[in-house]
ZAMARGU-4260 file (C-alpha; in steps of 0.2 Angstrom, whole numbers, plus 5000, padded with zeros to 4 digits):
<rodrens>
0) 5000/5000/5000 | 5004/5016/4997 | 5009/5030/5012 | 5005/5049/5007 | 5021/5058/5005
5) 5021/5068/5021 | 5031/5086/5023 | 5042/5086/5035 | 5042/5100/5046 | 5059/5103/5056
10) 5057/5118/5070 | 5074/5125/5079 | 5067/5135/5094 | 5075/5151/5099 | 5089/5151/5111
15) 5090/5168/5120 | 5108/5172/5130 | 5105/5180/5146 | 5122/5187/5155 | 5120/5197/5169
20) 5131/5200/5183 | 5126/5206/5203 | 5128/5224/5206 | 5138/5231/5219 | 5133/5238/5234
25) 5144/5247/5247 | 5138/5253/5262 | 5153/5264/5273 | 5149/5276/5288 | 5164/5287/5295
30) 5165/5285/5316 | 5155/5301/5323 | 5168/5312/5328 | 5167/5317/5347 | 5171/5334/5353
35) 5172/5334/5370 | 5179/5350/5382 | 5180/5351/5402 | 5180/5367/5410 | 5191/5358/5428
40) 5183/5361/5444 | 5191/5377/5454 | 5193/5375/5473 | 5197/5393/5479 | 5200/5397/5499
45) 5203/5415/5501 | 5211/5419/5519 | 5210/5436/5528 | 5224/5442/5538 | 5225/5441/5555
50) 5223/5458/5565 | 5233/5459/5582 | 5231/5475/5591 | 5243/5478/5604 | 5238/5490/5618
55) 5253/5495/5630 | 5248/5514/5634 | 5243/5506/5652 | 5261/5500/5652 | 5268/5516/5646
60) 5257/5525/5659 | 5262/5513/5675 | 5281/5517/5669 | 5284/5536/5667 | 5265/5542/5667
65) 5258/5541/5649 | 5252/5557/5641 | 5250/5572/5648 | 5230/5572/5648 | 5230/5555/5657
70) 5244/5562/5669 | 5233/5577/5674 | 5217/5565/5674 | 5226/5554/5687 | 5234/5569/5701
75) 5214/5578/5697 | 5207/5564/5704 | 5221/5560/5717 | 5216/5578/5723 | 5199/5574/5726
80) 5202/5558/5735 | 5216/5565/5747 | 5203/5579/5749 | 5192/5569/5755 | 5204/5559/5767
85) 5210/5573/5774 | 5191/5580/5778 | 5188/5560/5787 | 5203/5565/5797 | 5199/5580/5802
90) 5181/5574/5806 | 5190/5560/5817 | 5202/5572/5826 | 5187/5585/5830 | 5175/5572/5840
95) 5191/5566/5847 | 5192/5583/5852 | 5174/5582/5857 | 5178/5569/5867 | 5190/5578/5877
100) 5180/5570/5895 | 5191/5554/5893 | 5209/5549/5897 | 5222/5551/5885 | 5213/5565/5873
105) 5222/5579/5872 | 5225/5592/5862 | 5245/5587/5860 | 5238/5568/5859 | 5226/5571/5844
110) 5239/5588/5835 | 5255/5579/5838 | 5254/5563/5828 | 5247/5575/5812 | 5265/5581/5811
115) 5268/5571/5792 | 5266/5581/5773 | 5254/5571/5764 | 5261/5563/5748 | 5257/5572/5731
120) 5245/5561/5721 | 5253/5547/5710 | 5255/5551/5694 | 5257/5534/5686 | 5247/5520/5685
125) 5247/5504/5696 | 5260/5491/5690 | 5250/5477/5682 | 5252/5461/5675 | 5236/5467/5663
130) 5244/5482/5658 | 5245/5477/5639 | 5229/5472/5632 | 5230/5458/5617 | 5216/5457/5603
135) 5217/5444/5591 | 5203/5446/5576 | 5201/5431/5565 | 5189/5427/5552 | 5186/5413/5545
140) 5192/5408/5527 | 5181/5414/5513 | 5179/5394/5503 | 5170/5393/5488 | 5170/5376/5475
145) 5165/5380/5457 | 5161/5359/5449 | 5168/5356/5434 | 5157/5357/5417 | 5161/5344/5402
150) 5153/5350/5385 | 5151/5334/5374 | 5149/5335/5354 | 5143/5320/5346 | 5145/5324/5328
155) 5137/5310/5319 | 5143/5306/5300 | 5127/5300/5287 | 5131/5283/5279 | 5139/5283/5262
160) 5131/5272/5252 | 5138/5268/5232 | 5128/5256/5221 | 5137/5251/5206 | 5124/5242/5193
165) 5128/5226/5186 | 5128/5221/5170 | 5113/5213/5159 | 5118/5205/5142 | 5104/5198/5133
170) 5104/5193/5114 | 5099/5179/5104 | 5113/5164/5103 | 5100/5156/5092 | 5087/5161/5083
175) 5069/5149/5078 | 5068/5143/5063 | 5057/5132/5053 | 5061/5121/5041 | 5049/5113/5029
180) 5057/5098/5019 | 5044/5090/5004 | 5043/5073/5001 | 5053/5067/4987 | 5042/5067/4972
185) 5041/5054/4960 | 5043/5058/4942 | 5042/5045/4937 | 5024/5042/4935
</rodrens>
């Protein structure tokens, strides 16, 4: 029996070259920079001087007399006080005069003994161990504490980011094709 003559169909597809390579990404982020500044801590103590105040005009008076007001200040007042002594002797002697009734008061008795010149006022001051007065002022110190101060400075740096793209290749390695082959014919008929 006879078989049809059949065409022969040959296909080649279509081969398609894709190269492509990753891209590149790089991330890089400088440190932070730190500025930082300190101010340091001041302890200041601030001292006064001491004031001693020595006083020896009492001394000065007890050894030749002191000044001249206190001199005259001094034999005033020993005037007034030997003024009065001599009026409490006299007051004495006249009521022993007033008593002339008993033994032993007599004129010559009571007259006789005030035969002595009363001394002339002192004119300088008693002797003392307290005759030079000593002050001492003292104040206390004047402290004062300033803290430290630190300034910090955080400068912070932005990521640095770089991309670099890679590469995409794509083309035809092959293209389709078709391919129609006919049956051999027969000429001979």
């Amino acid at each position: 029996m006879r078989t049809l003559p059949i065409v022969q169909i040959k296909t080649t597809p279509t081969v398609l070259h894709i190269d492509a390579d990753l891209g590149q990404q790089s991330i890089r982020q400088p440190k932070a920079e730190l500025q930082m500044s300190t101010t340091p801590a001041k302890f200041i103590v601030e001292s006064h001087p001491i004031k001693l105040d020595v006083d020896q005009s009492k001394a000065f008076a007890a050894y030749n007399g002191g000044s001249m007001f206190e001199m005259n200040s001094r034999i005033y007042s020993g005037f007034q006080q030997q003024f009065l002594r001599n009026m409490a002797e006299r007051v004495e002697q006249g009521n022993q005069l007033a008593a002339i009734h008993r033994p032993g008061n007599t004129i010559a008795n009571i007259v006789g003994t005030n035969w002595q010149s009363k001394p002339f006022p002192e004119t300088r001051a008693p002797a003392s161990y307290d005759n030079v007065d000593i002050r001492i002022e003292t104040r206390a110190p004047d402290v004062r504490f300033e803290s430290a101060v630190s300034n910090l400075n955080v400068i912070v740096n932005r990521p640095e980011i770089e991309y670099q793209r890679g590469k995409l290749d794509i083309y035809v390695k092959q293209y389709a094709s078709i391919q129609f082959t006919p049956p051999a014919i027969d000429i001979g008929l």
